[in-house]
Backbone of each chain as ProteinMPNN parsed JSONL, in Angstrom:
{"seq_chain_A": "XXXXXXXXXXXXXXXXXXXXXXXXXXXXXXXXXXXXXXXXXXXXXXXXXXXXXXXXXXXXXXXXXXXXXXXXXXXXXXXXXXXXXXXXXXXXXXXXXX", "coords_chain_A": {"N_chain_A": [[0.858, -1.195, 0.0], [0.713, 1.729, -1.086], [1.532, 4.845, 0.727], [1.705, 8.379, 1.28], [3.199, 8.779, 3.8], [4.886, 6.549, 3.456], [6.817, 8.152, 2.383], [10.515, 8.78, 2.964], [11.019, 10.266, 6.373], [12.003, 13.15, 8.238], [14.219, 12.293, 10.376], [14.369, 9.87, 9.356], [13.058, 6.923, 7.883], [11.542, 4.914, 10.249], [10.629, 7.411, 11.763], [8.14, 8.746, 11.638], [6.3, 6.516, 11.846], [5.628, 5.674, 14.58], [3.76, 8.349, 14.663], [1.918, 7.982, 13.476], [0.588, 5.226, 14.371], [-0.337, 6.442, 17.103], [-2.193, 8.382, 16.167], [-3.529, 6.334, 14.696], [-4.229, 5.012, 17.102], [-5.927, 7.119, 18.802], [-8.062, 7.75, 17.065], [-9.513, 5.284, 17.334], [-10.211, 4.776, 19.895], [-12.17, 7.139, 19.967], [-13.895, 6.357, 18.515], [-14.422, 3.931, 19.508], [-15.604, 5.02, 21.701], [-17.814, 6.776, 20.694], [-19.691, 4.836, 20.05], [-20.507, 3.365, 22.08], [-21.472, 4.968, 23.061], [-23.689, 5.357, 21.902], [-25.204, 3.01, 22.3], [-25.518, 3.072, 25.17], [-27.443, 5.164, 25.214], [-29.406, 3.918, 23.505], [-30.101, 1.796, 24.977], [-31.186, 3.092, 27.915], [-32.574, 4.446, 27.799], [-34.815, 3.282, 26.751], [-35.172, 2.167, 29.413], [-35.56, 4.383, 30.766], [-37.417, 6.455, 30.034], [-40.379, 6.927, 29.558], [-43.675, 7.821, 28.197], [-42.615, 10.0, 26.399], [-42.478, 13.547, 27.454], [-42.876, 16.912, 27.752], [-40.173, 18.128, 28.112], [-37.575, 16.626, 29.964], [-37.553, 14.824, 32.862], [-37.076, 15.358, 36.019], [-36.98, 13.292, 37.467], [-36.543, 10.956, 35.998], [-33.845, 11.959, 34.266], [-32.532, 11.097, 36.89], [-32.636, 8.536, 36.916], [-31.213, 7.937, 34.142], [-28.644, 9.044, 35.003], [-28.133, 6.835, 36.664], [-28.363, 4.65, 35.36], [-26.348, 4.915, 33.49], [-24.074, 4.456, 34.997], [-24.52, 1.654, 36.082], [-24.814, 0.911, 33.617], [-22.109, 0.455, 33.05], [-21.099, -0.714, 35.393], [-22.602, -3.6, 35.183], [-21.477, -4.08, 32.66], [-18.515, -4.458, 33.669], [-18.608, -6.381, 35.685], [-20.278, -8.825, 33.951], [-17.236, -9.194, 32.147], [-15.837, -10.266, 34.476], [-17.345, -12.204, 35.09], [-17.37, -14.1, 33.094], [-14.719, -13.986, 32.342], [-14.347, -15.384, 34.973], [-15.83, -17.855, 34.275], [-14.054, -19.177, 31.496], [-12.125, -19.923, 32.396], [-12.206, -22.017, 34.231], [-13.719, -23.296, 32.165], [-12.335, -23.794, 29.955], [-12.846, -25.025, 27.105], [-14.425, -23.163, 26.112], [-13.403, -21.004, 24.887], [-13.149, -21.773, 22.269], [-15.47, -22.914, 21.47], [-17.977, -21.048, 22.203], [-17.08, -18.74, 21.691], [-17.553, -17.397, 19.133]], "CA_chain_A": [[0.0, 0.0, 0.0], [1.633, 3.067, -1.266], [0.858, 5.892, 1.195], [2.701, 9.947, 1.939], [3.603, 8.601, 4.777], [5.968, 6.143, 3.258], [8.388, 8.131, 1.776], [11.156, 9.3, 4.309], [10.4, 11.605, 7.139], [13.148, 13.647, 8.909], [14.872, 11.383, 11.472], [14.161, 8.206, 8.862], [11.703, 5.822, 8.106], [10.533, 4.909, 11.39], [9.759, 8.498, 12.867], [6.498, 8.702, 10.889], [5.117, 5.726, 12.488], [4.75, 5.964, 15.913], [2.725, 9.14, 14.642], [0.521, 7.49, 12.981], [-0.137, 4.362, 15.633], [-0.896, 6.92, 17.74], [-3.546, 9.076, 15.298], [-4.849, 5.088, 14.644], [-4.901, 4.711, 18.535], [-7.058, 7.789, 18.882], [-9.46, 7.37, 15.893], [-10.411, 3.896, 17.439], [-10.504, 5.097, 21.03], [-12.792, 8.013, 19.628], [-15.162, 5.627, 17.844], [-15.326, 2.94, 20.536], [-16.469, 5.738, 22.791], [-19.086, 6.903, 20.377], [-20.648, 3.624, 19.983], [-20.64, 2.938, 23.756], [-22.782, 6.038, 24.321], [-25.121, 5.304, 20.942], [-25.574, 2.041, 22.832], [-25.769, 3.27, 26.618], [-28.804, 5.763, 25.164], [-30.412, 2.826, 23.585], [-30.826, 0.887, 26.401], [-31.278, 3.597, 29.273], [-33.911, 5.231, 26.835], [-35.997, 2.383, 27.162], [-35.395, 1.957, 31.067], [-36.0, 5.551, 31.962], [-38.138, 7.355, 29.483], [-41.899, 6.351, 29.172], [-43.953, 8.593, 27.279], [-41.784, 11.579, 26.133], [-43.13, 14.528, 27.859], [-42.308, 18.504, 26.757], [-38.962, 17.501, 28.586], [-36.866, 15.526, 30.591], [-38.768, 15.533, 34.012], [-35.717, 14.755, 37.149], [-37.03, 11.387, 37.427], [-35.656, 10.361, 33.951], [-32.978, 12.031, 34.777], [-31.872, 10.78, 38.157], [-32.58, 6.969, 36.076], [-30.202, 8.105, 33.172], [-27.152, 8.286, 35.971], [-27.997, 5.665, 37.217], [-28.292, 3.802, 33.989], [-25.375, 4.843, 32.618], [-23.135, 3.95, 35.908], [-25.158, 0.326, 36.184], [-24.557, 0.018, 32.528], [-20.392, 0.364, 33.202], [-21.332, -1.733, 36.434], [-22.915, -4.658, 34.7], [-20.593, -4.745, 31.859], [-17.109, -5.292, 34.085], [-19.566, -7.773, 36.289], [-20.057, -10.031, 32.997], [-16.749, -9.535, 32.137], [-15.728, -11.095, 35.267], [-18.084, -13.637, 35.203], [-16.527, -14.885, 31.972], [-13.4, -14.71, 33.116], [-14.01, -16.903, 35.747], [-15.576, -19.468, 33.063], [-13.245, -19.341, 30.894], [-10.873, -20.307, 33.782], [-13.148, -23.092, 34.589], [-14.077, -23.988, 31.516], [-10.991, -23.55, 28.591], [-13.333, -25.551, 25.99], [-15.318, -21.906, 26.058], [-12.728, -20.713, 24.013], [-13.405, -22.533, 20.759], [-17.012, -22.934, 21.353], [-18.604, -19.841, 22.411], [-16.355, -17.495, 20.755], [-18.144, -17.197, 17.74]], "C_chain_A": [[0.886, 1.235, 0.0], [1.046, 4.299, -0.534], [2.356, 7.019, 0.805], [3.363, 9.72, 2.635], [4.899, 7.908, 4.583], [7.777, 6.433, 2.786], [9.182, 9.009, 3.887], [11.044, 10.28, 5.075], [12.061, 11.928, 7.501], [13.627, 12.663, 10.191], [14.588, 9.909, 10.914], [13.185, 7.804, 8.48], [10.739, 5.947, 9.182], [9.724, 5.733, 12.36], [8.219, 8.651, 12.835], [6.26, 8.086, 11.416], [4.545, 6.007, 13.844], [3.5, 7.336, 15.948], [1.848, 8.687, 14.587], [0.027, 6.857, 13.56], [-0.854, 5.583, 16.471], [-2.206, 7.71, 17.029], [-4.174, 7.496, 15.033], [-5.785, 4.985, 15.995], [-6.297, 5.704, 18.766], [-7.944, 8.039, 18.397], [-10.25, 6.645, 16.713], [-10.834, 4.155, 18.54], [-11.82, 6.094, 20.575], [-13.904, 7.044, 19.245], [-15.773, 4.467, 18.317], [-16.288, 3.922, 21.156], [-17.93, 5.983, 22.319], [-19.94, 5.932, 20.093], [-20.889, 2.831, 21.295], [-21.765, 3.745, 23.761], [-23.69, 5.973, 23.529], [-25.718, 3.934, 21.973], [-25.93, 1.882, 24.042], [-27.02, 3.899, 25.874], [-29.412, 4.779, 24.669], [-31.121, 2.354, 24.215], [-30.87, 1.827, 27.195], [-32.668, 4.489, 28.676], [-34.992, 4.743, 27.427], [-36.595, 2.168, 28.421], [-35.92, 3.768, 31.919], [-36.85, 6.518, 31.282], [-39.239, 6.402, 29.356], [-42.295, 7.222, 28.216], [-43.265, 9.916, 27.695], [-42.884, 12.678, 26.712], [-42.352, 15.835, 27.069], [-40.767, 18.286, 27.251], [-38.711, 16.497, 29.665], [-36.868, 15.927, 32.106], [-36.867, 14.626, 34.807], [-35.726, 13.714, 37.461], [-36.426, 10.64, 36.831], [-34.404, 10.805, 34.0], [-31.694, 11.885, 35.656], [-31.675, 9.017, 37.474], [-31.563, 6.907, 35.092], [-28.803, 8.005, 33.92], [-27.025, 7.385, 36.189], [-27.856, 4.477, 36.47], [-26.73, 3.194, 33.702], [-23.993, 3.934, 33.728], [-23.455, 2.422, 35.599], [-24.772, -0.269, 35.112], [-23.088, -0.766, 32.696], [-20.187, -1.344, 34.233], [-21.267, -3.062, 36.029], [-21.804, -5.139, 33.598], [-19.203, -5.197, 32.608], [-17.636, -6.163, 35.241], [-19.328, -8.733, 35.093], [-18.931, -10.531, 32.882], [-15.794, -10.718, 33.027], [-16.014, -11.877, 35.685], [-17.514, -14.12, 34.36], [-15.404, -15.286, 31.843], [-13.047, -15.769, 34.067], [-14.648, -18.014, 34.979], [-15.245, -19.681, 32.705], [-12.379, -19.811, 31.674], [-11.286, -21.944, 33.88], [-13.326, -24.266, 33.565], [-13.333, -23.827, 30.084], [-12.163, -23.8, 27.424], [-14.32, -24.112, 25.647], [-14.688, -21.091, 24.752], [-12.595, -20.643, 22.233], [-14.638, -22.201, 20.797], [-17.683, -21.826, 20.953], [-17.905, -18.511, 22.069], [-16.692, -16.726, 19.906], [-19.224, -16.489, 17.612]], "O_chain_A": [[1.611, 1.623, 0.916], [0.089, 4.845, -1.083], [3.462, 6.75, 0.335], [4.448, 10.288, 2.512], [5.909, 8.277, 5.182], [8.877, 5.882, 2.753], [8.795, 9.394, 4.991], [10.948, 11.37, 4.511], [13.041, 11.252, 7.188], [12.713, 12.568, 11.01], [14.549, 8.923, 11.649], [12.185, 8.451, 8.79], [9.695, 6.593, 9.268], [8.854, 5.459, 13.187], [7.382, 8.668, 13.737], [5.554, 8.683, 12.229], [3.43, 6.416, 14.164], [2.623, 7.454, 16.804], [0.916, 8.778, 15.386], [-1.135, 7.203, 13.777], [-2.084, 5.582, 16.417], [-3.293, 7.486, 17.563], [-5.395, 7.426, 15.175], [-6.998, 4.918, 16.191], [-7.438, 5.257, 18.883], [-8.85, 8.581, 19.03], [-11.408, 6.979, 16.964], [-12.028, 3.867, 18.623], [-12.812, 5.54, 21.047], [-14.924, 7.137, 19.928], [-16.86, 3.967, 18.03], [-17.508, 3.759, 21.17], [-18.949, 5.689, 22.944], [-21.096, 6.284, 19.862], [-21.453, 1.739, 21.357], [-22.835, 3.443, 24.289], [-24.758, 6.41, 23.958], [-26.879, 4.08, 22.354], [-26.561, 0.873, 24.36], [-27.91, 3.049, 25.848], [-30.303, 4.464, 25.457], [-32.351, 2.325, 24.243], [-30.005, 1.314, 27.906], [-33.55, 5.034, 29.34], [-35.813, 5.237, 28.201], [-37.783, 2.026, 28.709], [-36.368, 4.118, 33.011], [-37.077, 7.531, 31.945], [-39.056, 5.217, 29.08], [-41.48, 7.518, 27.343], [-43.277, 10.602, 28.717], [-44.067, 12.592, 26.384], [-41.545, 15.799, 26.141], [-40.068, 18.322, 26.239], [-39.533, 15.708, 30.13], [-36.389, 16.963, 32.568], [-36.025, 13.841, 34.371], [-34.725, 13.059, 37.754], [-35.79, 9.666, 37.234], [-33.608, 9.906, 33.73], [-30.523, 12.224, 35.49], [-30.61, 8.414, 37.605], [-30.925, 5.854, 35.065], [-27.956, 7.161, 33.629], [-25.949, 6.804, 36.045], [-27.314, 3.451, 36.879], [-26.165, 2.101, 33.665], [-23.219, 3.065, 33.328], [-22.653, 1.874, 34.843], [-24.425, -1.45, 35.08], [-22.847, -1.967, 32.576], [-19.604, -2.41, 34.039], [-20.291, -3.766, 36.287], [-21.318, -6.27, 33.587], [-18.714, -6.259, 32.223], [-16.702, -6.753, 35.785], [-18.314, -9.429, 35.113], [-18.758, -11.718, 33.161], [-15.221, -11.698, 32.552], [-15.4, -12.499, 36.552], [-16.778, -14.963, 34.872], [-14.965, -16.366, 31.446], [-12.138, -16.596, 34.134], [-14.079, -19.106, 34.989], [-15.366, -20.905, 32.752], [-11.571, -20.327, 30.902], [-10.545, -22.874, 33.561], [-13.218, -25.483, 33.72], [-14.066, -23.74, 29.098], [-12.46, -22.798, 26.773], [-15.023, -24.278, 24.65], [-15.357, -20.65, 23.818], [-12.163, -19.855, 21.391], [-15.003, -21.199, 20.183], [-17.98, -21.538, 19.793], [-18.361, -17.384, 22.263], [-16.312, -15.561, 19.787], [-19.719, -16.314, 16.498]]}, "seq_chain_B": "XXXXXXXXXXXXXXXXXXXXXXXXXXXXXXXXXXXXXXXXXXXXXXXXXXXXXXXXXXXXXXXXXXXXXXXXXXXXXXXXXXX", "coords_chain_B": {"N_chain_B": [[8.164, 0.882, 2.152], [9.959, -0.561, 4.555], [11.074, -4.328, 4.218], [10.308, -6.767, 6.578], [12.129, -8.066, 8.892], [11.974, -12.016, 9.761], [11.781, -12.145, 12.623], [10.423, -9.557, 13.23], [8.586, -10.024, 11.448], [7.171, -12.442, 12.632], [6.569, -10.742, 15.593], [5.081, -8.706, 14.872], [2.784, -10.721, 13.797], [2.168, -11.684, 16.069], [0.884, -9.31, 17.891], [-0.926, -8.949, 16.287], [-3.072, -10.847, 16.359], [-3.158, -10.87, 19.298], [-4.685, -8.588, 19.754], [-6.995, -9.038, 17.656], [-8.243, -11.227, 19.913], [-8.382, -9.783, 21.894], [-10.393, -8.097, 20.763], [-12.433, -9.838, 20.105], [-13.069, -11.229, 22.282], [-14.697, -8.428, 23.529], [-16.608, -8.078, 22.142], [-18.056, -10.179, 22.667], [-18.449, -9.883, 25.506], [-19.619, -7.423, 24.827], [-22.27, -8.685, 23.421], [-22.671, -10.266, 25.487], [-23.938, -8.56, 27.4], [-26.001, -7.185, 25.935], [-28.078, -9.596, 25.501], [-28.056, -10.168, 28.753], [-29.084, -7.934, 29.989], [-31.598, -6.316, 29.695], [-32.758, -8.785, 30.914], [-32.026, -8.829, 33.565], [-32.113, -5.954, 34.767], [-34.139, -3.941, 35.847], [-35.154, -1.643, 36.923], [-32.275, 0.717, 36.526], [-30.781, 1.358, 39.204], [-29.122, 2.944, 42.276], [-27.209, 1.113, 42.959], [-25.072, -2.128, 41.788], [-27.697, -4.371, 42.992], [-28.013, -7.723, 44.923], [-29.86, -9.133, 43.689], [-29.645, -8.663, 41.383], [-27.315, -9.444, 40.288], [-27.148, -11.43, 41.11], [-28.755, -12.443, 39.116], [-27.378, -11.767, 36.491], [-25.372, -13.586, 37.267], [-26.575, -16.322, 36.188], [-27.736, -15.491, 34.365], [-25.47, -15.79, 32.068], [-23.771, -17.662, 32.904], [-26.006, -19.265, 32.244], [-26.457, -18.532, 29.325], [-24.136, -19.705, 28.325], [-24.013, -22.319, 28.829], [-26.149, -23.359, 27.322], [-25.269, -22.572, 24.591], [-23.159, -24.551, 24.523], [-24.562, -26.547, 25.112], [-26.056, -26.842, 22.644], [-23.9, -26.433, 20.768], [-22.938, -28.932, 21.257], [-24.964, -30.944, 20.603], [-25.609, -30.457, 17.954], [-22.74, -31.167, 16.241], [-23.02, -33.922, 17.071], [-25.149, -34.639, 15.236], [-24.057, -33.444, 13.334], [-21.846, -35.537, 13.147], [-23.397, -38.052, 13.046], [-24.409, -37.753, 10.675], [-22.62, -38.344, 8.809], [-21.881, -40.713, 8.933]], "CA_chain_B": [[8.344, 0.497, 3.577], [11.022, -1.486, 4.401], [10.619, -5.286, 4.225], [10.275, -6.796, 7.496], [12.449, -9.842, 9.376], [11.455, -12.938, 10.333], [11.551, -11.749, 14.068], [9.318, -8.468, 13.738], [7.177, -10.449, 11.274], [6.847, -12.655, 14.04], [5.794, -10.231, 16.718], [3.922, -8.406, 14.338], [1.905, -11.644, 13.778], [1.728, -12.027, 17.971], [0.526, -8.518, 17.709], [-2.266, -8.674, 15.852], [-3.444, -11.859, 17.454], [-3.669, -10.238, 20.904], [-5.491, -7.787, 19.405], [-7.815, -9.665, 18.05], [-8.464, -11.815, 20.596], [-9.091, -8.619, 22.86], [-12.069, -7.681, 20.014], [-13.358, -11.153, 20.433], [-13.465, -10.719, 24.005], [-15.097, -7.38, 24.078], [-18.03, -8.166, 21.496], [-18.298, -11.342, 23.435], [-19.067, -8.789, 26.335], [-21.305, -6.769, 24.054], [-23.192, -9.635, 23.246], [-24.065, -10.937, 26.89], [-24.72, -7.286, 27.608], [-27.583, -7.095, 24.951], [-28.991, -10.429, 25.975], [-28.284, -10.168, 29.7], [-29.236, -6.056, 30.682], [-33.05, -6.898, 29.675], [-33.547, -9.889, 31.553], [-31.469, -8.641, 34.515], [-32.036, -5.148, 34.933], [-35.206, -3.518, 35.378], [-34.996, 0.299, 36.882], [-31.186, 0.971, 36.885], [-30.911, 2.038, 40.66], [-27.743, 3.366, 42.855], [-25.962, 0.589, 42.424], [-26.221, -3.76, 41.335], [-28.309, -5.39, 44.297], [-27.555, -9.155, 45.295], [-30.636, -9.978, 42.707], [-29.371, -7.955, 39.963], [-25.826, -9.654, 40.332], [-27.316, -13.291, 41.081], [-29.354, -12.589, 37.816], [-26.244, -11.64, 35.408], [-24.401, -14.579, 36.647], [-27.089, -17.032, 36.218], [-28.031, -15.378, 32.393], [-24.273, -15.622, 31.499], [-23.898, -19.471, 32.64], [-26.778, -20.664, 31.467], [-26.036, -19.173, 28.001], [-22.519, -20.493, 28.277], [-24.091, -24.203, 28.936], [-26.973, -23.445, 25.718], [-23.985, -22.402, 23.742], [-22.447, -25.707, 24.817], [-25.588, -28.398, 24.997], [-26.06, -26.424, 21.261], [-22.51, -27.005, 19.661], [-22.312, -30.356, 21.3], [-26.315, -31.956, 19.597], [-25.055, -30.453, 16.324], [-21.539, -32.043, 16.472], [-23.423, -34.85, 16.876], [-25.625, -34.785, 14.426], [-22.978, -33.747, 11.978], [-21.072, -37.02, 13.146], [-24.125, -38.935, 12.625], [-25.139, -37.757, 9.002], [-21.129, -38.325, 8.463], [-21.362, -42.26, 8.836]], "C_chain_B": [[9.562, -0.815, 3.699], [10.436, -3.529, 4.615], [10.75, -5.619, 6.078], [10.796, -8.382, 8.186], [11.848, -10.544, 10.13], [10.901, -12.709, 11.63], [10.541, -11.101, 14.11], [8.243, -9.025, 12.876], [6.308, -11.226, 12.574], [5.875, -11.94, 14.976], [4.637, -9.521, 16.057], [2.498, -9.22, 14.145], [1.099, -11.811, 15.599], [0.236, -10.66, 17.965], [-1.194, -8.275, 17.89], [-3.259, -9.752, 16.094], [-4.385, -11.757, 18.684], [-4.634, -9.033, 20.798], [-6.839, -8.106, 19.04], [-8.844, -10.339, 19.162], [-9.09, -10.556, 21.604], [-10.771, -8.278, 21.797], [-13.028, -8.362, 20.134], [-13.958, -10.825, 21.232], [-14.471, -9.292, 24.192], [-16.37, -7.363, 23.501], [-18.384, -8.754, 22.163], [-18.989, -10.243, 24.775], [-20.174, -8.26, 26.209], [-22.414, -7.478, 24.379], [-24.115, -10.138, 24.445], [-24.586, -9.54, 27.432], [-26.027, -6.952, 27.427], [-28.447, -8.365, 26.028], [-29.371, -10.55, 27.809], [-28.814, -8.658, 30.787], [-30.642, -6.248, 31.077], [-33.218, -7.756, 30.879], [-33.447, -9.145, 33.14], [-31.698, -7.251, 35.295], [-33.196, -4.127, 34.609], [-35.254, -2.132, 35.658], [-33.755, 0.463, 37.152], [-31.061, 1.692, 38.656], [-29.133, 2.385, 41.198], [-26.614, 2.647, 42.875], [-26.39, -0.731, 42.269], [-26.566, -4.002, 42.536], [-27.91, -6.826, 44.23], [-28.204, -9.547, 44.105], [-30.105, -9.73, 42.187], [-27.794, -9.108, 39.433], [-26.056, -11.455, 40.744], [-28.034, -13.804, 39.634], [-28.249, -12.543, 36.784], [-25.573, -12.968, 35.468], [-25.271, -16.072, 36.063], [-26.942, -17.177, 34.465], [-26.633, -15.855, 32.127], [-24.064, -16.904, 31.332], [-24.411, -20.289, 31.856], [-26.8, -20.104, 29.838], [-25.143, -19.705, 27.505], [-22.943, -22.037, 27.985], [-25.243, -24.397, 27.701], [-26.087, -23.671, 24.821], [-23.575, -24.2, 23.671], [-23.273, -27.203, 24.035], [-25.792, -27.903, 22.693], [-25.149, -26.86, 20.147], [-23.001, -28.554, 19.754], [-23.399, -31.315, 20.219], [-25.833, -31.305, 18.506], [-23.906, -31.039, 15.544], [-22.214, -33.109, 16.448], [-23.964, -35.385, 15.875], [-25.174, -34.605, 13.134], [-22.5, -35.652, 11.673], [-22.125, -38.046, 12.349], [-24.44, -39.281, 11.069], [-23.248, -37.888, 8.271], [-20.788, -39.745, 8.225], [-22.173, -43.43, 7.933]], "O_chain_B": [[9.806, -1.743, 2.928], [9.377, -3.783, 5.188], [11.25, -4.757, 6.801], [10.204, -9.458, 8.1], [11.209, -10.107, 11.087], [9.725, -12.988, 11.863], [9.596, -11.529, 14.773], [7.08, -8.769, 13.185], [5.319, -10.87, 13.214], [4.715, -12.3, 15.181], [3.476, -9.615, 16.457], [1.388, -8.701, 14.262], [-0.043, -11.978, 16.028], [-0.968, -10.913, 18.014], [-2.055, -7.874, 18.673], [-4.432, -9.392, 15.988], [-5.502, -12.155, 19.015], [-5.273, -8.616, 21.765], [-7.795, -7.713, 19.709], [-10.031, -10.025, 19.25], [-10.269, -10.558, 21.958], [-11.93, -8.275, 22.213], [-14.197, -7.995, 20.253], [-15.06, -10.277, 21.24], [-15.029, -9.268, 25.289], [-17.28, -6.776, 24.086], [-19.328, -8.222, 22.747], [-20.188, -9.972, 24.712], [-21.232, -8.324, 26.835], [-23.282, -7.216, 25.211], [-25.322, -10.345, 24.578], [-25.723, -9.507, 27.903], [-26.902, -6.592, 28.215], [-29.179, -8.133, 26.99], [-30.476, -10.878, 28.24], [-28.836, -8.553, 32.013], [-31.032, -6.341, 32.241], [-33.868, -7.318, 31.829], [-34.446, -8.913, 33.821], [-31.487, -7.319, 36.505], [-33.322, -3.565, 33.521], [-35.391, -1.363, 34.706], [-33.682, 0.399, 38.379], [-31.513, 2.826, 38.816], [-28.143, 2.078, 40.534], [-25.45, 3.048, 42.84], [-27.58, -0.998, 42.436], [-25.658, -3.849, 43.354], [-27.337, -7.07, 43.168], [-27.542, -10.225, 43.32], [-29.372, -10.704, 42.018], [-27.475, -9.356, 38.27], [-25.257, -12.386, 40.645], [-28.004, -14.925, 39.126], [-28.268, -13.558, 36.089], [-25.201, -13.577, 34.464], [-24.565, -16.913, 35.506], [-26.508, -18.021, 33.68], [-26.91, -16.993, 31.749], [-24.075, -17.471, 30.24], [-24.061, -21.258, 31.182], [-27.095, -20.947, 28.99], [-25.164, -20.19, 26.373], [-22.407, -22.79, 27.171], [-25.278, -25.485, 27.125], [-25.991, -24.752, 24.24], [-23.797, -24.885, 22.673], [-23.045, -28.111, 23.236], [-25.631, -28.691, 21.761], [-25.399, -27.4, 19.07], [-23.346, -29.263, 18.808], [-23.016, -32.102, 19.352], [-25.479, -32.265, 17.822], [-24.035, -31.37, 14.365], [-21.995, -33.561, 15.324], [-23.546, -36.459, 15.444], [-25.539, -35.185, 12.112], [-22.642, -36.493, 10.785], [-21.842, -38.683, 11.335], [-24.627, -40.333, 10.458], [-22.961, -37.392, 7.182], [-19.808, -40.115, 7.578], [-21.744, -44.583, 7.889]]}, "name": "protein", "num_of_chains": 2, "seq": "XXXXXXXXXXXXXXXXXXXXXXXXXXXXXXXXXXXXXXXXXXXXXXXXXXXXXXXXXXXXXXXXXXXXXXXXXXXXXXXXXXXXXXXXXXXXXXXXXXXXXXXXXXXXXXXXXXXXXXXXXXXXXXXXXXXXXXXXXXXXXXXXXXXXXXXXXXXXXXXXXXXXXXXXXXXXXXXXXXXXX"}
């Protein structure tokens, strides 16, 4: 793949890269995040909004913190449940991977 | 770009491996997320309760052992239509 990037930078070849890992790193970091929080409002939507009113009454509100923490909550809970099956149970690996 | 030796192909290969394997892992996450939030989690509150947290590990297991009884009767039934 012929990029700009390839031809020689000042201090060589290799200076250019670590730029760029890092501009990859922060793209992907950037675009996990935004698909965390399309996916936290999904689900906390459902759990704390009923019928939409003219706005967002403190009830719905005080449920949306709480959501969003619970969501964080629950997800490094699973993970740690899985971890300990996977521990338990290696053949998880192959299987349920997919 | 310069070609790359055996060695850093190597790690490069490790690399992207462990990388993987972390994506696996984290959809894998996703995934019981989706299926286990619903079942488990009905008004998000101050923080998980004993239920909330006896419910996640229950959902998680028992799709671990579906997953399982699932592969294994199809494996089978491969084998079978195999002989």
């Amino acid at each position: 793949m012929e990029a700009s990037w390839s031809s020689p930078a000042p201090g060589g070849p290799g200076a250019a890269e670590p730029q760029l890992q890092r501009f990859v790193e922060v793209e992907a970091q950037r675009q996990r995040a935004q698909l965390l929080v399309h996916h936290m409002t999904e689900l906390c939507w459902e759990k704390c909004v009923g019928k939409p009113g003219p706005r967002l009454d403190g009830r719905a509100e005080v449920c949306l913190v709480n959501c969003v923490e619970r969501f964080i909550d629950t997800s490094q809970f699973i993970l740690n449940r899985l971890e300990q099956s996977r521990r338990a149970r290696p053949v998880l690996s192959e299987s349920a991977a997919d | 770009m310069a070609e790359l030796g055996e060695a850093d192909e190597a790690e490069l290969q490790r690399l992207v491996a462990a990388e993987q394997q972390k994506a696996q892992f984290t959809a894998q996450v996703h995934h019981f997320m989706e299926l286990c939030w619903d079942k488990c989690v009905e008004k998000p509150g101050y923080r998980l309760d004993s239920r909330t947290e006896n419910s996640l590990s229950s959902c998680v297991d028992c799709f671990i052992d579906t997953t399982l009884a699932i592969t294994g009767r199809f494996a089978q039934i491969v084998q079978k239509g195999g002989q």
